[in-house]
Backbone bond lengths (Angstrom), bond angles and torsions (degrees), N, CA, C in turn:
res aa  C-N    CA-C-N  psi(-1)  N-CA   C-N-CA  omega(-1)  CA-C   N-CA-C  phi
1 X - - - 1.455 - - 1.511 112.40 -
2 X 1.067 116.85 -78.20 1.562 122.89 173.81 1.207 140.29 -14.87
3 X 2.026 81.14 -66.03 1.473 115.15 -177.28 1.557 106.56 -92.87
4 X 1.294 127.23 17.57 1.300 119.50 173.73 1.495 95.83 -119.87
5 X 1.796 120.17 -33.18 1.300 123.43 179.18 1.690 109.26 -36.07
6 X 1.580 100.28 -53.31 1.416 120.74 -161.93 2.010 122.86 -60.51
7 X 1.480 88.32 -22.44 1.499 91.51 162.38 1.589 134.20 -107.49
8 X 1.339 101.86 28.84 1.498 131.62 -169.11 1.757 98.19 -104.62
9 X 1.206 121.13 -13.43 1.449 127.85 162.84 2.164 110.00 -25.60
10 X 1.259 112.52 142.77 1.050 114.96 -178.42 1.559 112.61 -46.53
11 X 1.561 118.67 -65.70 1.406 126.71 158.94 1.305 133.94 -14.38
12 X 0.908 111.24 -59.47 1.360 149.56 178.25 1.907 124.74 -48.56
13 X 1.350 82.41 -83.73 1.470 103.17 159.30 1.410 141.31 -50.01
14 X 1.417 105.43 -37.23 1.544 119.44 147.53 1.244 120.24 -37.77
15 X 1.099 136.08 -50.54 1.217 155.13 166.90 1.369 145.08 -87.31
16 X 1.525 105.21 5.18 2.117 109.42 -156.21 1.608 82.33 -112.61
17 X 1.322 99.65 144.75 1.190 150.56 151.84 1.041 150.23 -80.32
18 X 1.747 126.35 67.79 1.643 125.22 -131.74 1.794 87.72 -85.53
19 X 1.363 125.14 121.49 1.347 126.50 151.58 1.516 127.69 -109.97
20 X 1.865 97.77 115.10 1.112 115.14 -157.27 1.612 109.71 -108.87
21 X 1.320 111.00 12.87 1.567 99.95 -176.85 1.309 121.21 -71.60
22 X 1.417 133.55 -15.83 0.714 138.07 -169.75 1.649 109.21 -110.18
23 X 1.331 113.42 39.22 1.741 116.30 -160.81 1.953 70.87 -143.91
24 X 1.779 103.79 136.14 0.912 132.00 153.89 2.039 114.55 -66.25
25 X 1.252 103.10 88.36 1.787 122.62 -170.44 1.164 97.50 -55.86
26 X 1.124 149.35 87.36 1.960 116.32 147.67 1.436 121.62 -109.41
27 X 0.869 116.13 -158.02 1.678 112.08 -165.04 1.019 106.59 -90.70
28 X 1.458 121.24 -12.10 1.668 94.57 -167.60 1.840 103.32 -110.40
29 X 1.827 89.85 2.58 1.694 105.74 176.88 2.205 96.29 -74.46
30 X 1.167 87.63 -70.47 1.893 88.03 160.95 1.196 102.11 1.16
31 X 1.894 81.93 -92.37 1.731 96.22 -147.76 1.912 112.15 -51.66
32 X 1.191 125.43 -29.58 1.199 135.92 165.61 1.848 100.88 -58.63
33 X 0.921 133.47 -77.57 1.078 129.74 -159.79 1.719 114.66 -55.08
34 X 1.852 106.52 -34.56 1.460 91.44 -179.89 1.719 108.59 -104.59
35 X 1.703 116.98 33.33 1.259 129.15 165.66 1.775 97.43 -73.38
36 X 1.578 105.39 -50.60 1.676 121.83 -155.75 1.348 82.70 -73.07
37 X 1.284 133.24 -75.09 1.583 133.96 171.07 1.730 118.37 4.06
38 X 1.087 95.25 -80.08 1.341 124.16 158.49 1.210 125.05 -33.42
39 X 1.059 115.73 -74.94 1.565 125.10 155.49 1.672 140.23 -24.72
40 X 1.413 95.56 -61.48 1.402 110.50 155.46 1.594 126.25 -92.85
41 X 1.642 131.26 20.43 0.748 123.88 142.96 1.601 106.12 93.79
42 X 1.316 81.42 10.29 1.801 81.52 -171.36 1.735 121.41 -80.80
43 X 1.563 111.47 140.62 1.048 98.71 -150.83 2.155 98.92 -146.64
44 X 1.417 119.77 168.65 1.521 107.39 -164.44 1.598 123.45 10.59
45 X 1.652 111.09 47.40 1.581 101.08 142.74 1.354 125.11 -109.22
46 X 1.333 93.01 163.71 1.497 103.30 -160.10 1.779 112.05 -86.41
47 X 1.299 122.04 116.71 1.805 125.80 169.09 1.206 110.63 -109.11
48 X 1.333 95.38 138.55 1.887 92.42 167.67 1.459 97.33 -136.03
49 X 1.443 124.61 173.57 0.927 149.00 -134.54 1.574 149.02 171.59
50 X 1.253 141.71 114.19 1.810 123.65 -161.33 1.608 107.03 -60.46
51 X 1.453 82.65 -44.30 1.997 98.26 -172.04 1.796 104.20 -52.61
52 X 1.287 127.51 69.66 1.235 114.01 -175.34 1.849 128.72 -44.39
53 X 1.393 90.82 -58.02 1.628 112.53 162.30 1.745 115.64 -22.38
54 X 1.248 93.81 -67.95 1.887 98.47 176.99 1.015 110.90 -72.46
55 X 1.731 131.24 -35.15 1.381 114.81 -162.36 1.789 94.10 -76.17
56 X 1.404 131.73 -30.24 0.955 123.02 -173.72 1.738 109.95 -82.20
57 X 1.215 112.58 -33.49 1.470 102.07 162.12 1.616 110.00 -59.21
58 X 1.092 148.51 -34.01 1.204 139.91 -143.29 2.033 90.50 -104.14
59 X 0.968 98.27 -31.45 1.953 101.04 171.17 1.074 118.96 -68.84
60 X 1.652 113.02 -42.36 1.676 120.17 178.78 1.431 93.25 -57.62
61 X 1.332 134.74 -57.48 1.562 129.92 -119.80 1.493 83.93 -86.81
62 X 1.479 119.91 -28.33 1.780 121.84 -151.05 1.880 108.96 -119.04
63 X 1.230 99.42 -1.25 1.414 90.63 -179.08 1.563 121.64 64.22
64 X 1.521 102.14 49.07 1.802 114.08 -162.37 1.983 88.08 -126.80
65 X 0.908 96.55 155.25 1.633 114.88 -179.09 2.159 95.75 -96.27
66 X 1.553 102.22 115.38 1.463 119.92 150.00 1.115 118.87 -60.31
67 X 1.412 122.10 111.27 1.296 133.05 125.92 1.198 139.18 -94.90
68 X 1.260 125.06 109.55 1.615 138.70 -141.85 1.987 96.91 -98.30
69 X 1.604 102.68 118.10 1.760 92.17 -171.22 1.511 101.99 -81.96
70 X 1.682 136.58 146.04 1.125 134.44 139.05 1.228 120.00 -92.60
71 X 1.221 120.99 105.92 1.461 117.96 179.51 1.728 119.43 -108.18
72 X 1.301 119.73 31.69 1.477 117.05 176.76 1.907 81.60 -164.42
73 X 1.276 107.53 159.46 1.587 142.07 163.35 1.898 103.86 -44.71
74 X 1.235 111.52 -33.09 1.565 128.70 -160.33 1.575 85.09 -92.02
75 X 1.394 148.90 -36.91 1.363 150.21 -159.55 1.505 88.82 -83.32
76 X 1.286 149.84 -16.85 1.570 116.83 -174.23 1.254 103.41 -98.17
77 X 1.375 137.88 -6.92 1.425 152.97 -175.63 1.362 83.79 -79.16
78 X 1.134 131.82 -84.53 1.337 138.44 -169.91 1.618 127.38 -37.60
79 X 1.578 111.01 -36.84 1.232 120.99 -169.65 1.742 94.93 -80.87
80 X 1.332 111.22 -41.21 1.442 103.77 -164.20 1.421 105.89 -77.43
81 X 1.633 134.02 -4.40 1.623 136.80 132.69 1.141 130.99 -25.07
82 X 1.553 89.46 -58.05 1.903 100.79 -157.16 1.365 97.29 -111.53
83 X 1.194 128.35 11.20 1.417 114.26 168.48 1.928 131.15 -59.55
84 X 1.183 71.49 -56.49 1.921 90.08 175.20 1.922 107.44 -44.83
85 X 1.213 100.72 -30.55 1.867 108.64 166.69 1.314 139.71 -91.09
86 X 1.462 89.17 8.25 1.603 118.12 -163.18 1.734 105.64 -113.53
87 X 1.700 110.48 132.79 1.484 112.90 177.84 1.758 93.55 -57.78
88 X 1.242 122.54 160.68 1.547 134.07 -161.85 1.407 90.35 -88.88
89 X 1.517 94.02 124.02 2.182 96.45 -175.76 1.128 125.02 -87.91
90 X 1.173 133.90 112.94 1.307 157.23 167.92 1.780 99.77 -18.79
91 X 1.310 112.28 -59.55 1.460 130.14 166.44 1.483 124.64 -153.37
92 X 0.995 95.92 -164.68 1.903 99.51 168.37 1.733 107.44 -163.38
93 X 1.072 76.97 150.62 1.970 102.61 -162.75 1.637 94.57 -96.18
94 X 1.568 101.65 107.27 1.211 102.53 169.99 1.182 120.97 -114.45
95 X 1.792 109.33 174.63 1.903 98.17 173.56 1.318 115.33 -65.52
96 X 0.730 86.58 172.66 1.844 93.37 171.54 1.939 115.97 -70.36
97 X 1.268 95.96 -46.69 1.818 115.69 -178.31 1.431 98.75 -78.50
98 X 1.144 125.99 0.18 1.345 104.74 168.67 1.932 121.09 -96.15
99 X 1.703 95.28 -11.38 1.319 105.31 -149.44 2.073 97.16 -77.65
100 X 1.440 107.74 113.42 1.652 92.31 164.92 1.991 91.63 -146.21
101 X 1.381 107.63 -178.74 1.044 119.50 -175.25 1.472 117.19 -41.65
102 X 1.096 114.18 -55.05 1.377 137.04 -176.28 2.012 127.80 -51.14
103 X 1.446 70.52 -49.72 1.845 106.96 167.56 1.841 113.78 -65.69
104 X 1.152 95.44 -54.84 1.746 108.85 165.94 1.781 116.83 -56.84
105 X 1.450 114.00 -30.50 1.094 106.65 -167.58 1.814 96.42 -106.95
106 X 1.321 105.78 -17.22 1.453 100.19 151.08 1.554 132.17 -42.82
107 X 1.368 100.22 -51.40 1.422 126.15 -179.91 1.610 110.82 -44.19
108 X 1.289 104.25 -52.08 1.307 118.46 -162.45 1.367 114.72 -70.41
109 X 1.172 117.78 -25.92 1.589 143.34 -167.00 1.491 92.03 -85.77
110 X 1.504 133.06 -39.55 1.131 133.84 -146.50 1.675 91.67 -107.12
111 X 1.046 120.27 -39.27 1.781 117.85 170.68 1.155 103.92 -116.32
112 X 1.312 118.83 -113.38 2.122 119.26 -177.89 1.540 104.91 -145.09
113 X 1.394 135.68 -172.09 1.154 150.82 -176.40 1.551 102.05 -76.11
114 X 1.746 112.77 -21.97 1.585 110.08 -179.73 1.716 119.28 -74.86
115 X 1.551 93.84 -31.29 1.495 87.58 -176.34 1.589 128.24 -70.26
116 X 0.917 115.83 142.38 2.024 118.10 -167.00 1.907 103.75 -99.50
117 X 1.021 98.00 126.20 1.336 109.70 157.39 1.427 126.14 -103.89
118 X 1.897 103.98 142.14 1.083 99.53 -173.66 1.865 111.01 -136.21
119 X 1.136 114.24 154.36 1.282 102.27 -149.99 2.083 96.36 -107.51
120 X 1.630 108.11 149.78 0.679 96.73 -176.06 1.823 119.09 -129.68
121 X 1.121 158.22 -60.78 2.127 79.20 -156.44 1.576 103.62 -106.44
122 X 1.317 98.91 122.82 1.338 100.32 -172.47 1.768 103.71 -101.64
123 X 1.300 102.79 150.69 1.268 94.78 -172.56 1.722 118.08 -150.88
124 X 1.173 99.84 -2.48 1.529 132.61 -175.37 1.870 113.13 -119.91
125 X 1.390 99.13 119.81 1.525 111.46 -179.89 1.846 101.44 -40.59
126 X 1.303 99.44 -88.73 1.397 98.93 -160.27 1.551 117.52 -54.93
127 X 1.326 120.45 10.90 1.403 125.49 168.31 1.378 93.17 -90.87
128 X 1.324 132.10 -81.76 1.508 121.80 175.33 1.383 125.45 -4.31
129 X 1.399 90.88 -59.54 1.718 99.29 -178.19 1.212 120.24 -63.72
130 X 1.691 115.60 -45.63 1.500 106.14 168.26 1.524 122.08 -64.85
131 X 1.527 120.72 -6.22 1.360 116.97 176.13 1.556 109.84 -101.69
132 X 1.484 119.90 -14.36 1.288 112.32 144.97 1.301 139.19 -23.91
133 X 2.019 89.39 -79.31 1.264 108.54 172.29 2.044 128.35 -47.62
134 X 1.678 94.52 -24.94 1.794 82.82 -169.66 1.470 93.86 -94.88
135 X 1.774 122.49 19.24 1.329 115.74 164.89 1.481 117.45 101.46
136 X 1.267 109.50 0.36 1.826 92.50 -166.81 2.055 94.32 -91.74
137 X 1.255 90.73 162.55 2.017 132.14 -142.73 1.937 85.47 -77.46
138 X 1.274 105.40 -39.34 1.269 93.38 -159.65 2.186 115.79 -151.80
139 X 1.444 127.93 157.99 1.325 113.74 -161.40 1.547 80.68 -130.85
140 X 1.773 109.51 132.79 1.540 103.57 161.51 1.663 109.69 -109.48
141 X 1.493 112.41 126.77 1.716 102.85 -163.42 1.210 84.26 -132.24
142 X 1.595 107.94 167.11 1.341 132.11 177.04 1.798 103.73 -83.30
143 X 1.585 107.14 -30.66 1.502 106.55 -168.77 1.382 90.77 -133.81
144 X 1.326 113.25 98.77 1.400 128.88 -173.68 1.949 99.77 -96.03
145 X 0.725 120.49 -19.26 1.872 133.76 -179.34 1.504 83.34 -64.63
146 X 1.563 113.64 -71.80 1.767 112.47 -164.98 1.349 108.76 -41.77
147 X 1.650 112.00 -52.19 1.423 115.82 -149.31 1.995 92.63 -73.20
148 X 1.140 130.81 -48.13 1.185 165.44 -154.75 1.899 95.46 -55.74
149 X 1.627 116.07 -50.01 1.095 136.64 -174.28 1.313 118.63 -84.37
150 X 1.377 116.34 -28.54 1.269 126.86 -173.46 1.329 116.57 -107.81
151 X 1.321 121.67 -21.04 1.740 133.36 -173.63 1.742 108.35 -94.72
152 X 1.161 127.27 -10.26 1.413 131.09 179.26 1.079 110.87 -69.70
């Protein structure tokens, strides 16, 4: 509560990025999370998540942009299933090892040319750069200062 209140700041929020794949989802975590949502008014940020189902219930209910995570080779089989049941994703948070030309243009087929992919955990310059280059929107790193200093 508190400590999540506290990054709901005007600044802030404009810009944050709730990443939840690694958060045990259940429903009654949801319903808590898009009470606080709610609460503070929060509004087009972006979550992603494995639990597709909730993260897209929790976008419908709050007016937040889906990003759906694939994190294994077995997740694009899956997404192009459950899409048609899915609020329309803003993006999706992928691994890093999954990301190549082919995979990207998968993507596109599976939502539109609008949705952004962003790759995840990058943590090494010249990996960045090669995921630059094959185009994806966005990098989620543990040491965003490194990548931040060196990619300009």
């Amino acid at each position: 509560g508190p400590l999540l209140a506290s990054i709901f700041i005007p600044k802030i929020k404009e810009k944050l990025f709730l990443d939840l794949k690694h958060a045990n989802i259940s429903l009654s975590f949801a319903s808590k999370l898009s009470h606080l949502l709610q609460t503070f008014k929060v509004k087009g940020v972006k979550i992603c998540g494995t639990n597709w189902q909730i993260i897209s219930a929790i976008c419908e209910k709050n007016y937040l942009e889906p990003f759906y995570t694939l994190s294994n080779s077995a997740s694009l089989a899956k997404i192009k299933e459950a899409i048609r049941s899915l609020k329309k994703p803003a993006g999706f948070s992928v691994h890093y090892s999954l990301v190549d030309r082919q995979f990207l243009e998968e993507l596109v087929k599976i939502a539109d040319s609008d949705t952004q992919v962003w790759a995840f955990t990058v943590n090494e310059v010249p990996l960045a750069k090669e995921l630059a280059k094959l185009g994806v929107d966005g990098l989620i790193s543990d040491n965003y200062h490194l990548l931040l200093k060196n990619l300009e």
